[in-house]
C-alpha positions in Angstrom: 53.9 102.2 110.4 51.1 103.7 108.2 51.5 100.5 105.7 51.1 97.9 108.5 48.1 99.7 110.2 46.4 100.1 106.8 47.0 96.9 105.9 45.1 95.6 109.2 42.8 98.0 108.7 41.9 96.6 105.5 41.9 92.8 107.1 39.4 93.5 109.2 37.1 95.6 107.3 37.4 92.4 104.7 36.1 90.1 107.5 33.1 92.3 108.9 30.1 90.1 108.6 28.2 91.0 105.6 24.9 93.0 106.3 23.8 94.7 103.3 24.8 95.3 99.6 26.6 98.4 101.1 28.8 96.7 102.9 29.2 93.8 100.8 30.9 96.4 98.2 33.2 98.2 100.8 34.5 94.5 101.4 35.5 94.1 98.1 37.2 97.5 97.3 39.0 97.1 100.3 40.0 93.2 99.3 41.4 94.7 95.5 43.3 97.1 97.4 44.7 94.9 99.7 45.5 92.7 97.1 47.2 95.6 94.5 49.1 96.8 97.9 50.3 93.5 98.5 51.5 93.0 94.8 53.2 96.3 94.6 55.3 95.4 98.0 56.1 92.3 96.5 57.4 93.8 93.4 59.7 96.3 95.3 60.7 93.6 97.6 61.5 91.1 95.6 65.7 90.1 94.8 65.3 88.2 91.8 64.2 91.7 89.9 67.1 93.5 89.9 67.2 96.1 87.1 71.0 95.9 86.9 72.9 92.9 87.7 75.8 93.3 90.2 79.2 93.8 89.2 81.7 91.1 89.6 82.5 90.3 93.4 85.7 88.4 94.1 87.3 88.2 98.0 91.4 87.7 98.1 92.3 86.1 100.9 90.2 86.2 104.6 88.9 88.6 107.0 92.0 88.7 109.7 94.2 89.6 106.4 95.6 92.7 106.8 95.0 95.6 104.4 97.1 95.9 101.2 99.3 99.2 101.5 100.1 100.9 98.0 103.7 101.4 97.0 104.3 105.1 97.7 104.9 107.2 94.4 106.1 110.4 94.5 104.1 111.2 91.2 101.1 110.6 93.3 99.3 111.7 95.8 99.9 115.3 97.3 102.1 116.4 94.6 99.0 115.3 92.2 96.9 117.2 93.9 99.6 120.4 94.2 100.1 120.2 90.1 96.2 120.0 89.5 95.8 123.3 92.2 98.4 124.7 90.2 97.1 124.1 86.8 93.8 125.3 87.8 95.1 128.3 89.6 96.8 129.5 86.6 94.0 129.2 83.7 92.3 132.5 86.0 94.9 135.0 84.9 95.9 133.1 81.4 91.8 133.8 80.7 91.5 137.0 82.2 95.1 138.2 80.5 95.1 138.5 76.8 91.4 140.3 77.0 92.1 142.8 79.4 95.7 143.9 78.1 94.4 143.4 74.4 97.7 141.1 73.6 96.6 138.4 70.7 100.0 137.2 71.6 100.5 133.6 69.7 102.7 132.0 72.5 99.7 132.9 74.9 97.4 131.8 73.3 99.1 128.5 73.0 100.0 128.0 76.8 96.6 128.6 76.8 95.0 126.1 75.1 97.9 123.8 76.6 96.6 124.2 79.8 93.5 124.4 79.5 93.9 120.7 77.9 96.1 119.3 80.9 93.2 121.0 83.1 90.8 118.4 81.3 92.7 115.6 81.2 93.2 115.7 84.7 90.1 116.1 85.3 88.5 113.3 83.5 91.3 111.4 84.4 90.5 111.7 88.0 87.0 110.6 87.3 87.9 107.6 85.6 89.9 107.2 88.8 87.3 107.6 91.1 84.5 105.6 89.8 86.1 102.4 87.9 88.0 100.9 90.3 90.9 98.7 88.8 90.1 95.7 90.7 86.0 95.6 90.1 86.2 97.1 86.3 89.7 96.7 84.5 88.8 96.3 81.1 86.1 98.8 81.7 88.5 101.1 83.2 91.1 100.3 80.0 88.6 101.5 77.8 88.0 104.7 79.3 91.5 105.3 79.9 92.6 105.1 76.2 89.7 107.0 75.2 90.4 109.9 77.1 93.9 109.8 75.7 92.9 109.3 72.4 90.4 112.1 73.0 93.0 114.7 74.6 95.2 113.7 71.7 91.9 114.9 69.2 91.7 117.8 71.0 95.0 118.8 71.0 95.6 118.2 67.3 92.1 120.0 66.6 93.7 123.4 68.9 96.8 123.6 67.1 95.3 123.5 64.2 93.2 125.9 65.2 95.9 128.3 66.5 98.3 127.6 63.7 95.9 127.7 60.5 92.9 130.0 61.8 92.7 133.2 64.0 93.3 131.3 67.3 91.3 130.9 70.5 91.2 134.3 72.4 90.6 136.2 68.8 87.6 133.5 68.3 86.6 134.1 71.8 86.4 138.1 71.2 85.0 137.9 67.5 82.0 135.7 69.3 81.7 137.7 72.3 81.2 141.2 70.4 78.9 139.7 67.4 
């Protein structure tokens, strides 16, 4: 409401009759401004600018189609959701554990790290899930999926070796924590 009562505003101070040199100069400020105002709106108005072009649209079939259904998957779904509840649920006492019983117990350590990896995967998996859709972004989508398994495969090689050839995660953690 303010823009379209300024932009009157600024209409009819531009055709006031001119009386003085005053004036005369008030008509002209107000004429640049109207014409930067104008300018600006037609920037952020304007379709043919877009900063990002949109991604590819494709319609299958008509309006009165019905809805795809998804083939149900047992692997999916609320049992997904249980496993990822569960793995989360048990990285609290698997943390807490081997620091407040002073165990540097190896097998531990290693279910650990295990889980703490399927934790992440999951995780970023879900993401990739969420925000690439197959049908708008598959290649895109491809990509990310194999580089998050060849990243969890990285990071899994990179904490065995850790556990196996250095002092392991929860000794590292402590040796940090009290330097």
């Amino acid at each position: 409401m303010a823009s379209i009562a300024r932009s009157a505003l600024l209409r009819q101070t531009a055709a006031l009759p001119k009386f003085s040199a005053a004036t005369q100069a008030i008509a002209r400020q107000s004429a640049i401004a109207a014409n930067s105002v104008r300018a600006t709106a037609a920037f952020h108005t304007t379709p043919q600018r877009a900063l990002l072009p949109p991604l590819p649209q494709h319609v299958d079939g008509s309006v009165n189609d019905p809805a795809p259904v998804p083939a149900t998957s047992p692997s999916h779904g609320s049992y997904h959701w249980t496993f990822d509840r569960l793995v989360a649920a048990s990285l609290i006492p698997l943390t807490i554990t081997p620091f407040a019983a002073g165990s540097l117990n190896p097998a531990m350590d290693a279910f650990l790290c295990a889980t703490i990896l399927i934790h992440s995967h999951t995780g970023f998996q879900q993401i990739i899930i969420d925000y690439l859709p197959t049908r708008r972004v598959p290649r895109t989508r491809k990509l990310f999926t194999w580089g998050l398994n060849a990243a969890t495969a990285v990071v899994g090689l990179a904490l065995y070796e850790f556990e196996t050839t250095d002092v392991g995660i929860t000794e590292a953690i402590k040796r940090v924590w009290s330097a």
